[in-house]
Each structure stands twice: as C-alpha cells, then as structure tokens.
N, C-alpha and C positions, 0 to 999 in steps of 0.2 A: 504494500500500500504506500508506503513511502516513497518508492521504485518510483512508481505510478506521478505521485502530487511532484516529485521534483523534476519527473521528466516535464509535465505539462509548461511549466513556466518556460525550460528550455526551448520546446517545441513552438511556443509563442513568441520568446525573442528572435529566435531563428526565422519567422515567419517575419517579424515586421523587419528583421534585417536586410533579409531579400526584396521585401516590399519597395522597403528605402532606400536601398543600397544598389540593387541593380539598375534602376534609374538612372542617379546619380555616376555610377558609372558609367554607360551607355553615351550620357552627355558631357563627361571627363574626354571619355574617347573620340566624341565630335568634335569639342574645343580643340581638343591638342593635335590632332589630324592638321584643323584646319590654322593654330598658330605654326605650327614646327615641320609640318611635311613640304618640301619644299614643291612637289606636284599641288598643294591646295594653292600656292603661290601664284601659278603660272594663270595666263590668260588665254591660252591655247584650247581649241574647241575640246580636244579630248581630256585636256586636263579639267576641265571645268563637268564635264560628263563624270567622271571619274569622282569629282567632289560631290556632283549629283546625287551618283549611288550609295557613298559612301552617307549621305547625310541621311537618304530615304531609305535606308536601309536602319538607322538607330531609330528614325519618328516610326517602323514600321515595328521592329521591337518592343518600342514603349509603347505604342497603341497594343498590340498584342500581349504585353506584359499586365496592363489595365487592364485589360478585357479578362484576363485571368485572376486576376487578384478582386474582380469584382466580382466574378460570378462565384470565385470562391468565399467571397463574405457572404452572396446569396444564399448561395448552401448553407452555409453554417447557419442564416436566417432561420431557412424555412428547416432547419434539423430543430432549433429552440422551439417556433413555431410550434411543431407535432411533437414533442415533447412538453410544452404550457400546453397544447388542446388534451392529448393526453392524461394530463393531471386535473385539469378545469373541465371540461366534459366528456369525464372518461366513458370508455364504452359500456355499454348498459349488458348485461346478460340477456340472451334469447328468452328466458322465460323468469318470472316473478313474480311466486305463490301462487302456481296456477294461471298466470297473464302468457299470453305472449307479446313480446315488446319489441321495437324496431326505434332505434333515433338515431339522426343527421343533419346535421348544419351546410349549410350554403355562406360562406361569409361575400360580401359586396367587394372586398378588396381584396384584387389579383394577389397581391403579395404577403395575404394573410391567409394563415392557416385558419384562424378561430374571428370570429366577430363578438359582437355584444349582445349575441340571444344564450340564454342558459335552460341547464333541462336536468332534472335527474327525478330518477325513479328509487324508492326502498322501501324494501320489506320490512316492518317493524309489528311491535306484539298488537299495534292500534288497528293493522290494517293497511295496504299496499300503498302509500303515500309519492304523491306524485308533483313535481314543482316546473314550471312552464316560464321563462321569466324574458325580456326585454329593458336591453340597458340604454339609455339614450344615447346617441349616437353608435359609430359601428367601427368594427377595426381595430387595432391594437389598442388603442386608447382608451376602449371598457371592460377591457381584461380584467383592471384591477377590481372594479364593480363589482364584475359578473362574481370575481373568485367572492368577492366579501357576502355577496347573498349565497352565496353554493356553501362555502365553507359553513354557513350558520346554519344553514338547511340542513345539510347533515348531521349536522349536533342533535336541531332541535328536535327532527323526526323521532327518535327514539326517547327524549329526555320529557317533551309535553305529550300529556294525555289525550290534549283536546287544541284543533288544527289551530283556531283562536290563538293558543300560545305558540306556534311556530310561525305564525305572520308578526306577533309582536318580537319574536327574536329577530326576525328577518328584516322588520325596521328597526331596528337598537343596533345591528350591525349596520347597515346603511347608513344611519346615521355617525356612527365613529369613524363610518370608512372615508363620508366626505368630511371631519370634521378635520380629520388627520391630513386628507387631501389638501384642506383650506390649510395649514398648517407646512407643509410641506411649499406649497407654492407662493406664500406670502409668511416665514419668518417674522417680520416686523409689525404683521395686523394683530389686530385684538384675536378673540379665542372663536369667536364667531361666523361661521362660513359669509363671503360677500355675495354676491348678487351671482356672479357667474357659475357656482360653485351649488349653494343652493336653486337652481334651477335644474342641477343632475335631480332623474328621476329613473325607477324601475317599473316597469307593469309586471306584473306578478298573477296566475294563477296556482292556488293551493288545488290539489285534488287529492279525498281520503277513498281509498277503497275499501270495504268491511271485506270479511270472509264471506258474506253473503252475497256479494256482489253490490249492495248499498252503495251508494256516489253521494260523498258531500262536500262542498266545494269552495274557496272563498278565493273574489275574483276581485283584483286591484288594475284597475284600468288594460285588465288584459281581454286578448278574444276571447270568444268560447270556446270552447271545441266544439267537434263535430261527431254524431254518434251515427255510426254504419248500425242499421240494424234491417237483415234482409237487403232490401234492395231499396230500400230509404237511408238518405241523408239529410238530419236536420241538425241545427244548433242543439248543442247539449240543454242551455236554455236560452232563455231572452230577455233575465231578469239586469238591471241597470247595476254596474259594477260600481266597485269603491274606488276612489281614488287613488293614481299612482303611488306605491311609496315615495318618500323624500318630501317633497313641499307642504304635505297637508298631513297632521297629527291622524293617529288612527281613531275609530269609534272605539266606545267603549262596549259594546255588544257584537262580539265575534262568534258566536253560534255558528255561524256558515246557512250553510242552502243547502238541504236536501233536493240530489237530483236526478232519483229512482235509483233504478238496481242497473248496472249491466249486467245483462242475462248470457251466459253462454251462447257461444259465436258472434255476439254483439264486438264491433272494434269502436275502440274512442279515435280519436285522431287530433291530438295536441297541435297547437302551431303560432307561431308570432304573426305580428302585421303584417312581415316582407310578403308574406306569401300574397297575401289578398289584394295588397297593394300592388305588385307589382304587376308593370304595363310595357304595354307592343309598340313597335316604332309609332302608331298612330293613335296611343294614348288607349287604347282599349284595358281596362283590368283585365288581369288571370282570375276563372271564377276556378274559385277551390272545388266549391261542391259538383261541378262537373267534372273535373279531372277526378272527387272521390266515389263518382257516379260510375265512372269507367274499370275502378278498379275494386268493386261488390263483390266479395267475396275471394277477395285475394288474402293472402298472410301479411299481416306488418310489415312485410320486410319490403317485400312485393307492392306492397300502398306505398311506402315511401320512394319506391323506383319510379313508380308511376306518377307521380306526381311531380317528381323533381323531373322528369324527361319533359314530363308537359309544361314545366313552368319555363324551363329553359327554351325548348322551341318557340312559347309566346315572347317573350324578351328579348327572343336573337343572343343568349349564352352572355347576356349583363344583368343580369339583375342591382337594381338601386340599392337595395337596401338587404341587410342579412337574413335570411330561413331559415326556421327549425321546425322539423317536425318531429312528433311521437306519438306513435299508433300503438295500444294496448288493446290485444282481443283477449277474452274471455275464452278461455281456455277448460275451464271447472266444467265437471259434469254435474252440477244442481247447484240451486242457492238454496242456503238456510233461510228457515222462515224470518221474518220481519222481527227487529227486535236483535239482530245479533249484535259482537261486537263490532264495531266499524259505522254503529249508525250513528244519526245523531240529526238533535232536533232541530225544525224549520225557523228563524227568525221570523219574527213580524216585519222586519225591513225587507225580506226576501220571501215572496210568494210562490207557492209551490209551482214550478215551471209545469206545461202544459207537457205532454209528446203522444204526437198522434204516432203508434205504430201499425 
C-alpha cells in the first residue's frame, strides 16, 4: 500500500513534466535552429524551405502533443465522472422485496456523466421506500445537492417510522448543505444564505410501498408518476403537490397520500420534468404517456429502453434538460388484506386520488 501512495505522486510529477517540458523543449529546438544554424541564416529558396519544415514540423508536434495531453485529462474526467455516478446513483438491484426495478439517467451535458436528477430505491422493515428527486439546475454543479439529499435519504429510510420524518431529514440536510455552500463561497458574509444561494431548490417525491402492495406518497413540487396497469396509463394521482424543498419551510402535517395498492403486474414509472419537457426541433413536447402506451406490458428494464429511444429520436439525440426514470413492477403473487404494515392514513390536505382501472 505504500508501494502504491508513493508511486502515485511520482507518476503525477512525471506526467506534468512531460506536459511542461516537452513543449518547452520542442520551442528551445526552434529558437536555437533558427539563432545558430547557419542554413536558418541564409536567404536562399531552399534554405528558407528547409526552415519551413523544420518550424512546421515543432507547431505540428505541439498541436499533437495538446491534442494528447487533453484528451488524456478527458479521460481521467469522465473515469471521476463514472466513479461520483457510481457512488451518487449507484445501481439499483433487478428486484426489491418482490418489485422489479429498472433506473437510468440521461444527463443534458455531453461531458457529464451524472446531472442533477436523483433516485434510489430501499428495502427497509416500513416497507419498499422509494425517493425521485430534481436538483435545480443540471451538470456537474448539482452533484453536491443531489449527494446531500441521497446521503440523508438513506439514513433516514431505515431510522423514521413514518415517511413524514424522512422529508423533514431530507430538508435539514438541504438546508446545511446550502448553508455551508453560502459559507464556502462568501467567507466574509454573515451566516445566512444570500439571494443566489437561497433560490437553490429540490422537487422531491417520497414513495412508501407496504408488503401489501399499499402506495403512500409525499410529493414536493415533483411529477407524479405514472401507473401501467393492463393497458392503461394514468397519473399515479392528480392531487396539488407541496412545495419545493429549500425556499419554503415544510407543513406541519406530513401524513402523506394514500395512493391505492399496486397490484401484481401493475408497473409505477418514476421520472423528472426532463422527460415531459422535452421538445422537437419544432417545439413539439415528448408525450411520456405514449411512449409508456407502446411499451404495456414490457419488464422495467424494457420500459426504460423504450422510452429513452423514443425521447431521443423526438429531440434529434439533445435533450435540454437531465432524465431519470424508474419503473417498479409488482412482482408478489397476492397483497395482504388492507391494514398491513406499509399503510398509512389519508390527510385532509390530500384527497383520496381517483383511478379508473
């Protein structure tokens, strides 16, 4: 292990040596060519040919020498890249407690591995616990976000009883994460985030699944999903969300929304705004629900191919803004009767959503 840490430093001065060094060199050997050879002297068609070459031959070098020394930083990018996506939205297991589960991000920027949508899925004793999130903005620069809501979310899944307490850990981390942000980029201000800082926001949905198949849900300025069942696709509900985290304090009644059972072979289908949003060279929207219309009764995995083929041909292969989806089918051969653990009751601020099946 040692071997290892003292080679690395080596391996990195050696690398900015060459970086810096073979330049340097290359244009040592143009100079001195051209003060001390006495052919760079001469006025003569062939001598001056001769210095030609000799000149377009170093610029052709150092363009070549650049060309390599960047693409090799590239790489080393996008290796950090898929190594932070890897830890920040690590891969989901194919099945969780009886679900079957599929998820994948789209980010908007070519040279980003990860954007600013988040997603994970865990089994814990409450119930198959599901988080869907949107950081503002996209691209490297909501990483840190994204990690601060994931990080808490995984805590808090297994630590609160009741989904209520995992949306209030989920804003108590958002809020230290911009507090430290404001802190970090202004030193010299008070303790309080300014204007630019406090406008960072997350949309957030929570989703609990009971062993019953029970669906209860709490939605912070995010979409709904969408529930495949048979050969219907409708919103999961239609009931008016809470507001983003970050700008606006939370209610004090987190109960959630009961929002029926998923039944066996029923699939959910998670997803950010990018999706809905995004439009064709002639401004037309992608309708989600018919790209999830075409793929009735396929596997999660299978719904997510399908839908990222069809968004990508409506965009012409740019999408504006970052994708994530996540498709949970129902896998269980029966739900338990009504009442099991995973349920939980309906607020007054949240009316029991309708679904015609």
């Amino acid at each position: 292990m040692m071997c290892i840490k003292a080679a690395v430093p080596r391996v990195g001065s050696l690398r900015r040596v060459l970086v810096t060094g073979l330049p340097t060199m290359w244009g040592a050997v143009a100079v001195t060519y051209k003060l001390t050879c006495p052919l760079a002297q001469q006025d003569a068609l062939g001598a001056r040919v001769v210095t030609s070459a000799v000149f377009f031959a170093v610029g052709t070098g150092l363009i070549i020498h650049v060309r390599h020394a960047l693409l090799r930083e590239l790489r080393q990018a996008r290796r950090v890249a898929g190594l932070a996506q890897r830890v920040l939205l690590r891969p989901l297991p194919p099945r969780i407690d009886g679900l079957a589960v599929a998820a994948a991000q789209l980010s908007a920027d070519r040279g980003a591995v990860i954007g600013g949508d988040l997603y994970e899925a865990v089994a814990t004793e409450h119930g198959v616990r599901v988080v869907m999130g949107d950081v503002r903005g996209h691209g490297l620069a909501a990483i840190g976000t994204a990690a601060a809501v994931l990080g808490s979310f995984r805590e808090a899944v297994h630590d609160e009883p009741e989904l209520g307490g995992v949306l209030r850990r989920l804003d108590r981390a958002l809020g230290r994460h911009l507090r430290e942000l404001h802190r970090a980029e202004h030193p010299a201000a008070g303790p309080e985030p300014d204007g630019s800082v406090a406008e960072e926001f997350v949309t957030v949905l929570l989703l609990e699944i009971g062993r019953d198949g029970e669906m209860r849900a709490l939605n912070c300025g995010h979409p709904w999903p969408y529930l495949i069942s048979g050969a219907v696709v409708e919103p999961l509900s239609g009931a008016d969300p809470l507001p983003p985290l970050g700008p606006f304090p939370l209610p004090g009644d987190l109960s959630g929304l009961r929002c029926g059972p998923l039944r066996p072979g029923e699939t959910l289908v998670l997803h950010t705004d990018g999706a809905e949003d995004a439009r064709d060279a002639r401004g037309r929207f992608f309708s989600l629900t018919k790209a999830l219309q075409e793929a009735v009764g396929a596997p999660p995995q299978a719904v997510l191919g399908a839908v990222f083929t069809a968004l990508l041909n409506h965009t012409g292969d740019t999408p504006k803004d970052d994708v994530a989806l996540l498709a949970l089918r129902n896998d269980r051969q029966h739900i338990h009767p009504a009442g099991a653990r995973g349920t939980a009751r309906q607020t007054a601020t949240h009316p029991q959503p309708t679904r015609h099946l």
